[in-house]
C-alpha positions in Angstrom: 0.0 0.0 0.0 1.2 3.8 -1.1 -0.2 5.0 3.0 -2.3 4.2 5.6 -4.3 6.6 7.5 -4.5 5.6 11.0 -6.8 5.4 13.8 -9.4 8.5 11.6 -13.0 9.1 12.5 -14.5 8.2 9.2 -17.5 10.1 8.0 -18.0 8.7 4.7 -20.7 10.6 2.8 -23.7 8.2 3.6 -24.5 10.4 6.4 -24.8 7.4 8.3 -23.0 7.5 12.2 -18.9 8.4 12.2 -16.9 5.4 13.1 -13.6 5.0 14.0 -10.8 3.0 11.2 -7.6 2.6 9.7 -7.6 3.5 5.7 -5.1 2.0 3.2 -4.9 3.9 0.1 -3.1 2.5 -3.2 -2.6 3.4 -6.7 -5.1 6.3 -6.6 -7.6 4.5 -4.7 -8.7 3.5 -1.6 -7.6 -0.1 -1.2 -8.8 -1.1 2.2 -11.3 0.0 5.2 -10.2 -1.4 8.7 -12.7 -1.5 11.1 -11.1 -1.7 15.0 -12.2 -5.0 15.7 -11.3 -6.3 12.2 -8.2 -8.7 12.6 -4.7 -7.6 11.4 -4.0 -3.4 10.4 -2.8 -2.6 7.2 0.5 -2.0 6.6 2.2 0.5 3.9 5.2 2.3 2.7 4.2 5.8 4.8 1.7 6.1 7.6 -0.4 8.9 8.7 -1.5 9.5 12.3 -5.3 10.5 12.1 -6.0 10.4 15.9 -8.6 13.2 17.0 -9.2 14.0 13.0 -12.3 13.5 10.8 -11.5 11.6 7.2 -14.3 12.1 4.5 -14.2 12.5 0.9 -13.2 15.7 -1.0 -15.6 18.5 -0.9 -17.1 19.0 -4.4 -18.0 22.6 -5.0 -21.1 22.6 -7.3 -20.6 26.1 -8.2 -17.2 27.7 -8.8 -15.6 30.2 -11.0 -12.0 29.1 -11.3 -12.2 28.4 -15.3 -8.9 30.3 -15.8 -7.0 30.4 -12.0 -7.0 26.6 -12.5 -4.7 27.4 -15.3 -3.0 30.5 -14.0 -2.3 29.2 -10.5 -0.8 25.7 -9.8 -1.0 26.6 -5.9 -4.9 27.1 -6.2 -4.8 27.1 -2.2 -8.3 29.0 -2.6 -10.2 25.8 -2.8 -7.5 23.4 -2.1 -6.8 24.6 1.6 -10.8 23.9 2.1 -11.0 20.4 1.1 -12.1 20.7 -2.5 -10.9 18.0 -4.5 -13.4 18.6 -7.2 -14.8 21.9 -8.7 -17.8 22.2 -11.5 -17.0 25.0 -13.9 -18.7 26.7 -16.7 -21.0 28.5 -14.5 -23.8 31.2 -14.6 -24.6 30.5 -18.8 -20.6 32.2 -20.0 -17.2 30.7 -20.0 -14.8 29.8 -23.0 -15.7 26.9 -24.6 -17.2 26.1 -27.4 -15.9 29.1 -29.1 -15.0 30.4 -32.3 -12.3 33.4 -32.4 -15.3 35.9 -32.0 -16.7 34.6 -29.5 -13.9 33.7 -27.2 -12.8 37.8 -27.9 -16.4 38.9 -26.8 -16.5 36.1 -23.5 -13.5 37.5 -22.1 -14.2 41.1 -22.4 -18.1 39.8 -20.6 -16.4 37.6 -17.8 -13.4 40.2 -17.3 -15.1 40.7 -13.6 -14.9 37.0 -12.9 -11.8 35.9 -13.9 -9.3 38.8 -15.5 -9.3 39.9 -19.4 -7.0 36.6 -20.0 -4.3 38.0 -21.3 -1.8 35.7 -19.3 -3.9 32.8 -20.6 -2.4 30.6 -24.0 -6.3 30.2 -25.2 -5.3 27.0 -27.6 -8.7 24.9 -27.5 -12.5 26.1 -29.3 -14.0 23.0 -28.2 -15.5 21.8 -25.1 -12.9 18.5 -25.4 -10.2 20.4 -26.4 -10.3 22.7 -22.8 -11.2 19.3 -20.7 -7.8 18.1 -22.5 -5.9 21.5 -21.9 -6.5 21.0 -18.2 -4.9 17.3 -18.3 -1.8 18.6 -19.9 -1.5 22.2 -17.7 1.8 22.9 -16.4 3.8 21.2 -18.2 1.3 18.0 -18.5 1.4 18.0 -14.8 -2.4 18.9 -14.4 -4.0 21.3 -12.3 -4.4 21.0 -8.5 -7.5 19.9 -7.8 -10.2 18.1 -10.3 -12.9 19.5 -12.8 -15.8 18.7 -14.5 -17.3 21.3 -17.0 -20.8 22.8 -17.8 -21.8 23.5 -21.4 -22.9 27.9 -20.7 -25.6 28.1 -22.8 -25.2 32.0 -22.7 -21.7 31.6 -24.6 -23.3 28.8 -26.8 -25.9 31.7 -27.9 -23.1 34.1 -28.5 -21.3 31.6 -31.3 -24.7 31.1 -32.5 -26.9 34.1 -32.4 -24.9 36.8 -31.5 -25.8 39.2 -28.8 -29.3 40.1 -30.4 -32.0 40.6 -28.1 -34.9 38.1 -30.3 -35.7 34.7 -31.1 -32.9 32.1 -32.6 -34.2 31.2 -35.6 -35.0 27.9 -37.0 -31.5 27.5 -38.5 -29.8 28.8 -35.4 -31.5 26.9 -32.8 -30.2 24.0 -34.5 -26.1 25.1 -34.6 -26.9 25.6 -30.6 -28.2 22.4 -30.4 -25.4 20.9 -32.2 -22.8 22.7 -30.0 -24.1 21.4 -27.1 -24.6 17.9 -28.6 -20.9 18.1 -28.9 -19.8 19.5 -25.9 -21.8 16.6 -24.0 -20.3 13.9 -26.1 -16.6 15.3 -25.9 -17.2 15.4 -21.9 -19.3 18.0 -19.9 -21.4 16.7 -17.8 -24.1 19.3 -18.1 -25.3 22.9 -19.3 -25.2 26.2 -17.3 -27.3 29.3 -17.8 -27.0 32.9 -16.4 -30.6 34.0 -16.9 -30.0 37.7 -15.7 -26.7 37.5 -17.6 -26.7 38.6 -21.3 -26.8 37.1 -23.8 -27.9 34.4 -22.6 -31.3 35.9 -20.8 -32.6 36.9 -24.5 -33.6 33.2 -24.7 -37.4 31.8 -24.2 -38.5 29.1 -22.6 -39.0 27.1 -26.2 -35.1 27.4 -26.9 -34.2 26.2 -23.4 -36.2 23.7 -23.6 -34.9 21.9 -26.9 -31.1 22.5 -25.7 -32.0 20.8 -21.9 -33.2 17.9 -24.4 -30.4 17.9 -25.8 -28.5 17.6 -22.4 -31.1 14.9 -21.4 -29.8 13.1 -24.2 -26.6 12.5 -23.0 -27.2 12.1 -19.2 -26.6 15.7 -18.2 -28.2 18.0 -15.9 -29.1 21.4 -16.3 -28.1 24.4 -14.2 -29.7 27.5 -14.5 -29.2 30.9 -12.4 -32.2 31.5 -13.5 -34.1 34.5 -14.4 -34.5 36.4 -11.3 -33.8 35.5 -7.1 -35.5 39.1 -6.3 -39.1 40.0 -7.5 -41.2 37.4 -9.1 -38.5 34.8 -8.1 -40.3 32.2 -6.6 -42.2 32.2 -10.5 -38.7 32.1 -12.0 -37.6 29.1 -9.6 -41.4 27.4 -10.9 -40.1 28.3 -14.3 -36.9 26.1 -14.2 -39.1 23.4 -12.4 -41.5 23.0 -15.5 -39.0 23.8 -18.5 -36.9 20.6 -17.1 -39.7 18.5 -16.7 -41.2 19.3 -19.9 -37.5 18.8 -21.5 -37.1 15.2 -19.4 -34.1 16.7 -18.0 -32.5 16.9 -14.2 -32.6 20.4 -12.8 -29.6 21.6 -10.4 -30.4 25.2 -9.2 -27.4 27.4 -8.9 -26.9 29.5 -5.6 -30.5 28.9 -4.9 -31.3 31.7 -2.6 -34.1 34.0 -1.9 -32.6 38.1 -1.8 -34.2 41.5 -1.2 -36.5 42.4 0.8 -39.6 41.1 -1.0 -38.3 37.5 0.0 -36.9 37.9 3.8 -38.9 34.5 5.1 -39.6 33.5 2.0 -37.3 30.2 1.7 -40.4 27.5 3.2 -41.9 28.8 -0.1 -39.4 28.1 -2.6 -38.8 24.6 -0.4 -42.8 23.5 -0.3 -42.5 24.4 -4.4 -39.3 22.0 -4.6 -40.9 19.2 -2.3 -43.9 19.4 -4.2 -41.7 18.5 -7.5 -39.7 16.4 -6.2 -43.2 14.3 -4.6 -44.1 14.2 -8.5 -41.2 12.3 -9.6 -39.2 16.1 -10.6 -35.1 15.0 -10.2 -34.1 18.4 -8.8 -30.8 19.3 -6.6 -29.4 22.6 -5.2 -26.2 24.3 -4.2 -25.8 27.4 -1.6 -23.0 29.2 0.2 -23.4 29.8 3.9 -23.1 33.8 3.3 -25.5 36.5 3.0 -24.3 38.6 0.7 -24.3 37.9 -3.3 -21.4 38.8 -5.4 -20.9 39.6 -9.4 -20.2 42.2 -11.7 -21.3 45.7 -11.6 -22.6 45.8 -15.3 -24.7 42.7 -14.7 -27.0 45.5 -12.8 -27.9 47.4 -16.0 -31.0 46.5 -17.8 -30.8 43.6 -20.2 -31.5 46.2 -23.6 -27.8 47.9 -22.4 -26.8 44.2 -23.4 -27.3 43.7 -26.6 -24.7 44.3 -29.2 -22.3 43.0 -26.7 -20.3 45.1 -23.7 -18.5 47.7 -27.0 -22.1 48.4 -27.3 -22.8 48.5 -23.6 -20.2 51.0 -23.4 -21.2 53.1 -26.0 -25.0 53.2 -24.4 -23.2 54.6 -21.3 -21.5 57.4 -22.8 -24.3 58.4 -24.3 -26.6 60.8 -21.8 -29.4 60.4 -22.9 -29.0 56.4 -23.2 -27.3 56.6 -19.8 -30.1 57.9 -17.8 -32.8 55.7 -19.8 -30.9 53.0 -18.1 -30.4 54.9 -14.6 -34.5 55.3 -14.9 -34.5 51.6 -15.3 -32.2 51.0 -12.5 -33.6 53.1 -9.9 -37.1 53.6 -10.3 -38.2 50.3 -12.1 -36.5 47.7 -10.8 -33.9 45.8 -14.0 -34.2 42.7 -14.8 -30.3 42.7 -14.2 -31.3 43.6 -10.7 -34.0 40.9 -10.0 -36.9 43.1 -10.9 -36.0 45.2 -7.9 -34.7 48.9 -7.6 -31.3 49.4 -6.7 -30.3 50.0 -3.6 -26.8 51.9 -3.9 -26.2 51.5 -0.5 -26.4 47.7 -0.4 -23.9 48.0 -4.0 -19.8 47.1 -2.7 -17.3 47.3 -4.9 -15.1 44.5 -4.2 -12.4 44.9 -7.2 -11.7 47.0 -10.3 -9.0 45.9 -12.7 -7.6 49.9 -13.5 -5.1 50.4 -10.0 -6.6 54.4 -10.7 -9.8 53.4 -9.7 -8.6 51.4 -6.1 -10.1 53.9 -3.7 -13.7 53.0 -4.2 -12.7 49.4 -3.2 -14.4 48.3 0.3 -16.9 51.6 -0.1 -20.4 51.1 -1.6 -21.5 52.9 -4.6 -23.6 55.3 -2.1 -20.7 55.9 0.0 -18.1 56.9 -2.7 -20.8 58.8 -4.1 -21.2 60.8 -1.5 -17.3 61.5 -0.9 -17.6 62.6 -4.5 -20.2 65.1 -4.0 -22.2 63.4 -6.7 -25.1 60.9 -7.5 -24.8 57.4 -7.1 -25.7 57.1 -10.8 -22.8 59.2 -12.0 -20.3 57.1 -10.0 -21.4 53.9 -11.1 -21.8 55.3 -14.6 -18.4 56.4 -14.4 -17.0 53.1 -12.7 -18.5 51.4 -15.9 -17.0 53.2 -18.3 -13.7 53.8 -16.6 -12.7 50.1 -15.8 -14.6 49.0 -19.1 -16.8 46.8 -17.2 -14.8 45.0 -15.4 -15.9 46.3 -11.9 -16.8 43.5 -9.6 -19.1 43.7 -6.2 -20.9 42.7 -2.9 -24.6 42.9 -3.3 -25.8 42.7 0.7 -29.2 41.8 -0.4 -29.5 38.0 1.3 -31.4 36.7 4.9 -30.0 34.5 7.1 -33.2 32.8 8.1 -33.8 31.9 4.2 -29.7 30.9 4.3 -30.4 28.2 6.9 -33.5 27.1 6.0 -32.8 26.2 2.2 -29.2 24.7 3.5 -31.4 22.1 5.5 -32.9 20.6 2.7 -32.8 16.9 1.6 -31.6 17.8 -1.8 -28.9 20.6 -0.8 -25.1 21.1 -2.2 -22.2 23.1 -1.5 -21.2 25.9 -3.9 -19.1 28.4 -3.3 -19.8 30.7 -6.7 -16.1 32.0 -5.8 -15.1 35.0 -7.7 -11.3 35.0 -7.1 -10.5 38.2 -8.7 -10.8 41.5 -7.1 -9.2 43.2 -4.0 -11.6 42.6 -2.1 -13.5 39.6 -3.6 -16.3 37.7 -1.3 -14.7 35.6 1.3 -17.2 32.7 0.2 -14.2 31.9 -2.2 -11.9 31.0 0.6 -14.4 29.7 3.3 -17.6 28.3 1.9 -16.9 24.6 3.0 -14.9 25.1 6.3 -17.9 27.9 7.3 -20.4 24.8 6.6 -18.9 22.8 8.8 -17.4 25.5 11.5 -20.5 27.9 12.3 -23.1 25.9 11.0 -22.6 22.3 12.5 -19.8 22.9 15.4 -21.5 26.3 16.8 -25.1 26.7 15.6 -26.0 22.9 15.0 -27.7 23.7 11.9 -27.0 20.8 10.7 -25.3 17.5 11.8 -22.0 16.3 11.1 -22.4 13.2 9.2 -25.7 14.9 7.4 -23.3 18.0 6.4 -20.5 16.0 5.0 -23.0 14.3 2.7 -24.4 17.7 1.6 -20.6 18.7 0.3 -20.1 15.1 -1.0 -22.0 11.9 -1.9 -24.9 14.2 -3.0 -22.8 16.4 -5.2 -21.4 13.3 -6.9 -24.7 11.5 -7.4 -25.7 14.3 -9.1 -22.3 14.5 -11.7 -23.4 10.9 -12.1 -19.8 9.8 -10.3 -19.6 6.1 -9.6 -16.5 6.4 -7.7 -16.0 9.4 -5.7 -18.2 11.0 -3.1 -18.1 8.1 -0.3 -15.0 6.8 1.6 -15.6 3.3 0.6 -13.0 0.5 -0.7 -12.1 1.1 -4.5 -13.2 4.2 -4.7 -10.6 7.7 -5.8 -8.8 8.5 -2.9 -10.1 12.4 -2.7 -10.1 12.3 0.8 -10.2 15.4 3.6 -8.8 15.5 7.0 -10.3 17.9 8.9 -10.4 18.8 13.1 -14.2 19.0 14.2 -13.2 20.9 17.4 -11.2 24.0 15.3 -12.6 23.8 11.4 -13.9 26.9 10.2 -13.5 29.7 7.4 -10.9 32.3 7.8 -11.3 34.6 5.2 -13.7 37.4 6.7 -14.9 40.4 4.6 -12.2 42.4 5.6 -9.4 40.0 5.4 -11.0 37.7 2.2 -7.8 35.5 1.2 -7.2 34.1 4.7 -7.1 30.6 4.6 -9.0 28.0 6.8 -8.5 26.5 9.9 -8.4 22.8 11.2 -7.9 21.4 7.8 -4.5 19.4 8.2 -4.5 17.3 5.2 -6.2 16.8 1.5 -5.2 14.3 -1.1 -6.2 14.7 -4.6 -6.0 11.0 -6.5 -4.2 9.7 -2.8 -1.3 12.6 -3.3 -1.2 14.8 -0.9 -1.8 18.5 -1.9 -2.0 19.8 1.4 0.3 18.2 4.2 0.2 19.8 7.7 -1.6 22.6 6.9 0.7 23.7 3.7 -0.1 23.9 0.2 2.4 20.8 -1.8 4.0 21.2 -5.0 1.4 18.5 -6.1 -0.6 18.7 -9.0 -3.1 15.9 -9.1 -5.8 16.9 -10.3 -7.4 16.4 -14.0 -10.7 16.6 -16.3 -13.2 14.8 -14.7 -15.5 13.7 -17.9 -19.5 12.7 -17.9 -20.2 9.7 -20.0 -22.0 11.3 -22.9 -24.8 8.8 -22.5 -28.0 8.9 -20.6 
């Protein structure tokens, strides 16, 4: 055997009662499971004492933005120091593949919030495949540091397509989409993504969702939609995604499923009765949240969805225009944007959390009403000029969420872990660095939200039930060693919103394939981690 891991309190996924055993792990798996009581210990070439530590599976974040750090940074401490071993990308409907040379220019200068222009990027694949294969082969074939699977974003899919017009796909159109994601399934994703408040991928109906989620269907996939609003009318938008699927034949997966502004404080037994009542009906339906109020995206995705179309040149050009620019303040602050959820902004609630022009650094930490006022101008003006001055590539803190809606919807039978980690900005949301050690720090260690065992199958089993994983998510003999070792008396987050980057505590160890990538608390030089592929078949 490669190592043992002795004397751990195993917590396998099942969510079934800890119990105490030695665990051999070999050849990138784990090879045996000894109970105390079970006749001679397993012996191998290195041992590790797990006395006082919890062993589970690798966290799986459902929901993360790392589509280019993974390539950037071979550290990748973000996720690794928390005990995820496997991250789902191609979130929120946009990231860069399948792509054609326009579109991959127009995606980066859209996503520039959530993950830098790319410029330090070698962007050598179109295809779905041909990324999956780029991240086996990163670094000098070495890989990247912890594993990935890959949604299809239907919003970029659109964009090759359609373009960024604001109307139906035609006939001819809808086809190419469904081809692209045809593709993309068969060459390895294990699903498709939507950003519903994101353009261009909002300017589709129900009717074209529906064909591509049978598309996904098709080929065993789920679908994941941020849907179309989580402010007003948002418990209609979450029935929305509930009936497209089911119409389509297709499994649902609702991204950062949360219930925000004040039109929904208490709201979350409404959103669960709607979800139960599905799921009763035969609907198969999971979720992902992150234990934090606040939301986090880019400034532009505020603006009304017409500001969108032509693509963010033209979203510029809208904003230095006056009389354009205060058709979409109007929108903004006295109707509510459908970039905002239906709901008027609230500038004081708006924090910028990063800006990629060093000029524009000061309004970092401040809300848009607090710089404003420093300024001696309207909110409107400063977010106008913020716009135009880091060319959309402001990102933010909305503090729109409720704590009771937080903890209700985590309780749920069908619930995930997602942290929707931004990692750019100065100041970027400390769910990036903490969402899995705050699960199990605040919300089963001090508030006993939820249980141990029940928690650990929330960030694991369930998560790889739904990627349709046959051998990862449980500790359990032949299955990938992606295994955590955490301390259930000290675990917890420590990135705060003032200090966001601070790594966790009481997370000693995490192996990635049974390779250690964090050893006594310190990132390794290890880079096990690689493409994790969906089947292609239903």
């Amino acid at each position: 055997m490669d190592l043992v891991i002795r004397d751990a309190t195993v917590v396998d996924g099942t969510a079934t009662p800890a119990y105490r055993a030695d665990v051999a792990l070999d050849d990138g798996r784990i090879a045996a499971i000894h109970r105390e009581g079970d006749g001679p210990r397993p012996t191998a070439r290195r041992a590790l004492d797990a006395d006082g530590l919890v062993l589970s599976p690798g966290f799986i974040d459902m929901h993360a933005h790392s589509d280019l750090a993974l390539l950037r940074d071979p550290d990748h401490s973000a996720k690794a120091a928390q005990g995820v071993t496997l991250e789902v990308l191609g979130q929120d409907g946009l990231s860069y593949a399948p792509v054609d040379d326009r579109t991959l220019t127009a995606v980066r200068k859209a996503i520039t919030g959530w993950n830098g222009d790319g410029s330090d990027i070698d962007f050598d694949w179109r295809t779905v495949g041909e990324y999956l294969d780029r991240l086996d082969r990163n670094f000098g074939g070495q890989g990247i540091a912890v594993n990935a699977a890959y949604l299809i974003p239907q919003g970029t899919v659109r964009m090759y397509a359609v373009g960024w017009d604001d109307r139906p796909a035609t006939p001819a159109e809808l086809v190419r989409m469904k081809e692209l994601v045809a593709q993309g399934m068969s060459e390895g994703a294990v699903g498709m993504s939507s950003g519903l408040t994101y353009t261009p991928g909002m300017y589709a109906n129900d009717a074209e969702l529906t064909e591509l989620c049978r598309v996904v269907a098709a080929h065993g996939g789920y679908y994941c939609p941020h849907h179309r609003s989580y402010g007003a009318g948002a418990l209609a938008a979450y029935e929305e995604m509930v009936e497209l699927t089911r119409d389509a034949g297709c499994a649902l997966h609702l991204a950062h499923a949360t219930m925000n502004f004040g039109v929904n404080e208490g709201r979350a037994p409404d959103l669960l009765a709607l979800l139960d009542n599905a799921l009763d009906a035969g609907a198969d339906i999971s979720l992902d949240t992150y234990p934090y109020t606040p939301g986090c995206t880019t400034l532009v995705a505020m603006l009304p969805s017409w500001a969108g179309e032509g693509g963010p040149e033209s979203v510029l050009t809208r904003l230095a225009d006056d009389a354009s620019a205060e058709r979409i303040r109007h929108h903004l602050e006295v109707v509510g944007s459908d970039g905002c959820h239906g709901v008027p902004i609230e500038w004081d609630t708006i924090e910028i959390s990063g800006v990629g022009t060093p000029s524009l650094a000061g309004h970092v930490g401040r809300t848009v009403a607090e710089s404003a006022r420093l300024r001696g101008e309207a909110p409107w003006d400063t977010a106008r000029r913020l716009l135009i001055e880091d060319r959309l590539g402001s990102t933010i803190l909305q503090h729109v969420g409720h704590e009771e809606n937080v903890r209700q919807i985590m309780r749920h039978r069908v619930h995930t872990g997602g942290s929707d980690g931004i990692l750019q900005g100065d100041k970027p949301h400390p769910r990036a660095y903490g969402t899995f050690p705050q699960y199990l720090g605040r919300y089963v260690r001090e508030l006993g939200i939820l249980g141990l065992e029940e928690c650990v199958a929330h960030l694991t089993a369930r998560p790889a039930a739904r990627l349709r994983l046959p051998d990862r998510g449980l500790v359990r003999e032949g299955y990938r060693a992606d295994l955590v070792l955490f301390d259930p008396r000290t675990v917890g987050a420590g990135s705060t919103f003032d200090r966001p980057r601070t790594l966790p505590e009481g997370i000693p160890h995490v192996l990635v394939d049974g390779r250690p990538v964090i050893e006594d608390g310190r990132r390794t030089s290890v880079l096990a981690g690689r493409a994790v592929r969906g089947t292609g078949r239903p």
